[in-house]
N, C-alpha and C positions, 0 to 999 in steps of 0.2 A: 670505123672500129679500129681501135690502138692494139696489132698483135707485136711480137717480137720480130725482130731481124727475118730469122731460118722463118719464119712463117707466113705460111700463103693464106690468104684470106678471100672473101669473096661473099660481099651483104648486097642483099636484095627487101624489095619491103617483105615477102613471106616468107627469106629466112636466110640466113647465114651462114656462110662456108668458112671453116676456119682450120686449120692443121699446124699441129705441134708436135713434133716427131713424125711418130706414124698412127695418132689420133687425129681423126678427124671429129670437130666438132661442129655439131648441127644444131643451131636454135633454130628454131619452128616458131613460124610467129599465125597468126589471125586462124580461119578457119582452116579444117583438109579436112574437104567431103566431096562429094561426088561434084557440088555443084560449083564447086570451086578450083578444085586441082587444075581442070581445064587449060587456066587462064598461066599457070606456071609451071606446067608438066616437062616440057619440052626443054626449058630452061635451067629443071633442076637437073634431065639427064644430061645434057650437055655440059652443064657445070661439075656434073660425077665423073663424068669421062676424062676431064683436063686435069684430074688431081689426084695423085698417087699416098694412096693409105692403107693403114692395115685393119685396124679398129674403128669403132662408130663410139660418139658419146653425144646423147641425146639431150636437148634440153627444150623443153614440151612448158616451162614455166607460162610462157603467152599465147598459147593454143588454147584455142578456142573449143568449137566442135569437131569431131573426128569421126567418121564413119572407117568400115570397111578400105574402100577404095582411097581414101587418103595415107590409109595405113601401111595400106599395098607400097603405094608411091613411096613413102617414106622409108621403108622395108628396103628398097630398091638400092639404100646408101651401105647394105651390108656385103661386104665383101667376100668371095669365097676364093680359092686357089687348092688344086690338088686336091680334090673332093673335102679339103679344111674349112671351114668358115671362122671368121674371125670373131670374136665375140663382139658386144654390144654393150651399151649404159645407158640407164635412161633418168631421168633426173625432172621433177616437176612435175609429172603428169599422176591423174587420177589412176585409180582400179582399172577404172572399164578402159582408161589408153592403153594400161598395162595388158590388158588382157588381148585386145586388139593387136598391140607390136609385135606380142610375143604369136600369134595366129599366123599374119601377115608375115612378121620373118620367116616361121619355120614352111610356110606355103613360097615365099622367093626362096628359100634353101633349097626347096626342093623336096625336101623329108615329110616322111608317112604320117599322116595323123597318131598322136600318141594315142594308145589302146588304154582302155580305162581299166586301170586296176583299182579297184572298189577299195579292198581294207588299206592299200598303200596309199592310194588319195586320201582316205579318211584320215590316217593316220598325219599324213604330212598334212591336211586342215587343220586336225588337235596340235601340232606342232606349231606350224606359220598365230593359231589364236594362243598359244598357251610365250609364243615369244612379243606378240601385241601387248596378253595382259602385264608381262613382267615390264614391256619399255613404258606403257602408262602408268604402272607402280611408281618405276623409277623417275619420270618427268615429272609426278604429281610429286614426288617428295622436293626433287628438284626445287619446282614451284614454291612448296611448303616453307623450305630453305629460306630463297630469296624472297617471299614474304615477310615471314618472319622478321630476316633482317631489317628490311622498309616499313615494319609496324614499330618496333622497338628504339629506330631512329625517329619516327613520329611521333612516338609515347612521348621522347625525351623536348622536343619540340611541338608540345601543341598546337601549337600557332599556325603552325605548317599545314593543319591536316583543313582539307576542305570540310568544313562543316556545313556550310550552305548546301550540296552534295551529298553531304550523310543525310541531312533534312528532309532532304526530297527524297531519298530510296526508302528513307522510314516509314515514309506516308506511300509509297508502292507497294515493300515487300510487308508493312506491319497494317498499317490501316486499314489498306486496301482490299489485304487479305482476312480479317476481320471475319468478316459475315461468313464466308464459306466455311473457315477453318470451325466456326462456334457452330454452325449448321449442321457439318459433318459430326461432329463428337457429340451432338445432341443423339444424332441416330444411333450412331456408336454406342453411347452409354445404355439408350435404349433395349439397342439387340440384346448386351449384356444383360440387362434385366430379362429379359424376355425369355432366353437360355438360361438363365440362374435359377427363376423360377420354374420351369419344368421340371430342372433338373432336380432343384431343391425340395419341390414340393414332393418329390415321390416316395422321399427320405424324411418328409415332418421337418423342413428344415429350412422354413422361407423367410425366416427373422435374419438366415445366413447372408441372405442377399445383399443385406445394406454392407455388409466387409467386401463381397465380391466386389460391388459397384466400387465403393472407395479405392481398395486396391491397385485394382486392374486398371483403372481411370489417372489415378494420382500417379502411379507409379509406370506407366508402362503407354497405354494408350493416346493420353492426350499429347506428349511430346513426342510420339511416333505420326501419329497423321499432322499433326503441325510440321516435325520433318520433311514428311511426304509429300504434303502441301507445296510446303518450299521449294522441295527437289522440282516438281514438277509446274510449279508458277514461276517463282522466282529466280532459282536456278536456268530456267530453259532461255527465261528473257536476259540473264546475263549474258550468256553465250552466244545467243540473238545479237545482242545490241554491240557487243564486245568485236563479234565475226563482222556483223554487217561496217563498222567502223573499220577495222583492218581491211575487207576487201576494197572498201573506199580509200585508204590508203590515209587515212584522217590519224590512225596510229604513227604511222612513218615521220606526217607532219609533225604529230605533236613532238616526236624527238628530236624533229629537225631544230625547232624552236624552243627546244634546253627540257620540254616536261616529262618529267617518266611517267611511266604508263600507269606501275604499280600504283605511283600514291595519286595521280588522277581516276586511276577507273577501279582496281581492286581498291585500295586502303579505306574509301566510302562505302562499298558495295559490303565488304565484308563488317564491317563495324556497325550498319545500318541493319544485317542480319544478327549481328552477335545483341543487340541492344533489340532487336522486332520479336526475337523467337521467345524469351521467355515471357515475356507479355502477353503472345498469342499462346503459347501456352499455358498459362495462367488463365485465359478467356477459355481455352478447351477443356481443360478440366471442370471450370465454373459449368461449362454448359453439358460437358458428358454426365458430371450428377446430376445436373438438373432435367436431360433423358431418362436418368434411371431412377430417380427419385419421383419422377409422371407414372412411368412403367408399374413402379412396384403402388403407388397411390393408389392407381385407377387398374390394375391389370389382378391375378389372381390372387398374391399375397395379401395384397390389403394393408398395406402398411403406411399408416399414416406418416404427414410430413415433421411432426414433433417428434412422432419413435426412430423416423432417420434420422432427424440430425443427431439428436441424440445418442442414437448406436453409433451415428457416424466419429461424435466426436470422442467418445469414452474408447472405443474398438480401435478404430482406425488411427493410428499414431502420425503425428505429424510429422517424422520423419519420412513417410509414405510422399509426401507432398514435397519435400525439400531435393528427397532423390530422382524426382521425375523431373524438377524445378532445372536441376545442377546438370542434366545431361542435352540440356537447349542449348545454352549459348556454345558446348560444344558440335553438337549436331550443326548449329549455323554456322559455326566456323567451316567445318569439311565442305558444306553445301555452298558457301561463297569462293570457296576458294576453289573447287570442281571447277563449278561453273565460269568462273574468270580464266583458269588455264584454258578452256578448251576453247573460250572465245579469241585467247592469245593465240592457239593454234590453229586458226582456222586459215586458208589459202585464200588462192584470188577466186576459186570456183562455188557456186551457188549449193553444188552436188556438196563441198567441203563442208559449209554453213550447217545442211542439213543434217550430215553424219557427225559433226560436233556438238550440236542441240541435241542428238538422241543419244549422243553416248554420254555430254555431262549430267541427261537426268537420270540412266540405266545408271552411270556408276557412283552416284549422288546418293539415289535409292540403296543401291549393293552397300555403300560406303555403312551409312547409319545404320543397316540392319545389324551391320557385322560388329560395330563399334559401340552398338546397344546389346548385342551379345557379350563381351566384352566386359561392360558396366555390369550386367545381370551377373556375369560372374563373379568379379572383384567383387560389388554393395554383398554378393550369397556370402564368400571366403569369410568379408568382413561386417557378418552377422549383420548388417545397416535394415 
């Protein structure tokens, strides 16, 4: 290990001693658990004993599993003097190490169990989650940013973009998704019949159902479950495949070897969503009337399928259809691009993986409800 001159150093295979002033830094390497510390315990106090510091700064990046008792040991590199303890850093490691170091030190300190204050814990939770959501605002836009840039240098050079690439996520996130998405808006439209007529019939007012159906279907529902769809098929496997490549370190390579990331792994993902969504939207709407146009046939109204279409097409203005049409290929944009940050951000740990698959379809999900709020109110202001 290459330190400076003033610097004492000291690498072992499970971990490295290094000091810079009066930091000492500790890499942690393989596992610290019960069944392991054994084999280097003796050597890591013997190596604390011969080095004079004030501060610990942790780095947990190639630590493996951690229990209890590794934690302890590890704890053991915090210095105290005149009832003072020095602070700590810790750098690389998950939640649950955090939560572990912080146990383990304040039990090698010597200090009381903290006493649980109920609305003050709450309160600093709402704190620690309300400074989470604003740093994922902030990196999503980030994101948004250098996207952007990497799509509009590719606009200008077509030639660039991998299209063999876009090809194949077509046939994933568009083709693939097909059947479920036209499945689901079939039942959809359905229920909507279903609830229209009770409601309508109690008012003399079942002729109304064929506008309900149009409506609510064209404008509103079938590019919302095709969203949702997304978020939760297609989104989760970006994330998936994006994380599982970074932990393999197949990302690092690729830069080693000149390609960016962007316009290999997002620039297709996202293009292949912006061009699959209104399609499959198109196929959900087709099939949410064709639910609610069954319902109202064979169910209490009795409405034949010539007096639908016909009310459908005199009533229901085709504007209805253009503005459910216009809010896809942005809904798949947010949803491509979620899901490719959070595969960008995922670590070398399996726990990372899985907390990045569930937060880019939670905020996928949140993203379009709020951004179809949004749209409802703009198409309202502007009469559409």
């Amino acid at each position: 290990m290459n330190v400076l001159a003033n610097t004492d150093s000291m690498s072992l295979d499970e971990f490295t001693l290094s000091v810079e002033g009066r930091v000492l830094r500790f890499v942690a390497r393989g596992d610290w658990n019960l069944a392991s510390i054994g084999k280097f315990h003796d050597r890591l106090e013997s190596s604390l004993d011969g080095i004079d510091y004030d501060n610990v700064h942790y780095d947990f990046s190639d630590v493996g599993n951690m229990d209890t008792s590794g934690a302890y040991i590890l704890a053991k590199a915090i210095r105290c003097s005149d009832d003072v303890c020095f602070p700590y850093q810790l750098t690389g490691n998950s939640r649950g190490q955090k939560v572990l170091m912080r146990e383990a030190a304040e039990a090698s300190m010597g200090r009381m169990p903290r006493e649980t204050r109920q609305w003050y814990d709450t309160l600093v939770r709402v704190g620690e989650s309300s400074e989470r959501f604003f740093a994922e605002v902030y990196d999503t836009f980030a994101f948004l940013g250098h996207f952007m840039t990497v799509l509009f240098r590719q606009l200008l050079t077509p030639h660039t973009i991998r299209w063999k690439s876009v090809v194949a996520h077509i046939e994933d996130v568009g083709l693939n998704a097909a059947p479920i998405i036209m499945t689901l808006s079939f039942f959809i439209g359905a229920v909507i019949a279903y609830m229209g007529a009770n409601l309508l019939a109690s008012l003399g007012f079942q002729v109304f159902i064929v506008e309900l159906i149009g409506i609510s279907v064209l404008r509103e529902f079938a590019v919302i479950i095709t969203a949702i769809l997304l978020a939760g098929r297609s989104d989760s496997a970006f994330t998936a495949q994006i994380g599982a490549m970074k932990m393999r370190q197949e990302i690092d390579a690729m830069q080693v070897i000149g390609l960016d990331p962007y316009e290999t792994l997002v620039i297709p993902r996202a293009i292949a969503c912006v061009i699959s969504a209104p399609v499959l939207t198109f196929l959900a709407m087709i099939s949410g009337i064709g639910g609610g146009l069954l319902v109202a046939w064979l169910g209490p109204t009795d409405i034949s399928p010539i007096l639908f279409f016909t009310r459908l097409q005199e009533i229901v203005g085709i504007n209805h259809f253009w503005v459910g049409l216009s809010k896809a290929p942005v809904f798949a944009l947010i949803i491509a691009i979620i899901g490719c940050r959070q595969g960008l951000a995922v670590t070398g740990s399996v726990e990372s993986l899985g907390t990045r698959t569930t937060k880019s379809v939670v905020q996928a999900i949140f993203a379009v409800i709020a951004v179809d709020a949004i749209f409802a109110i703009l198409f309202f202001e502007m009469g559409v």
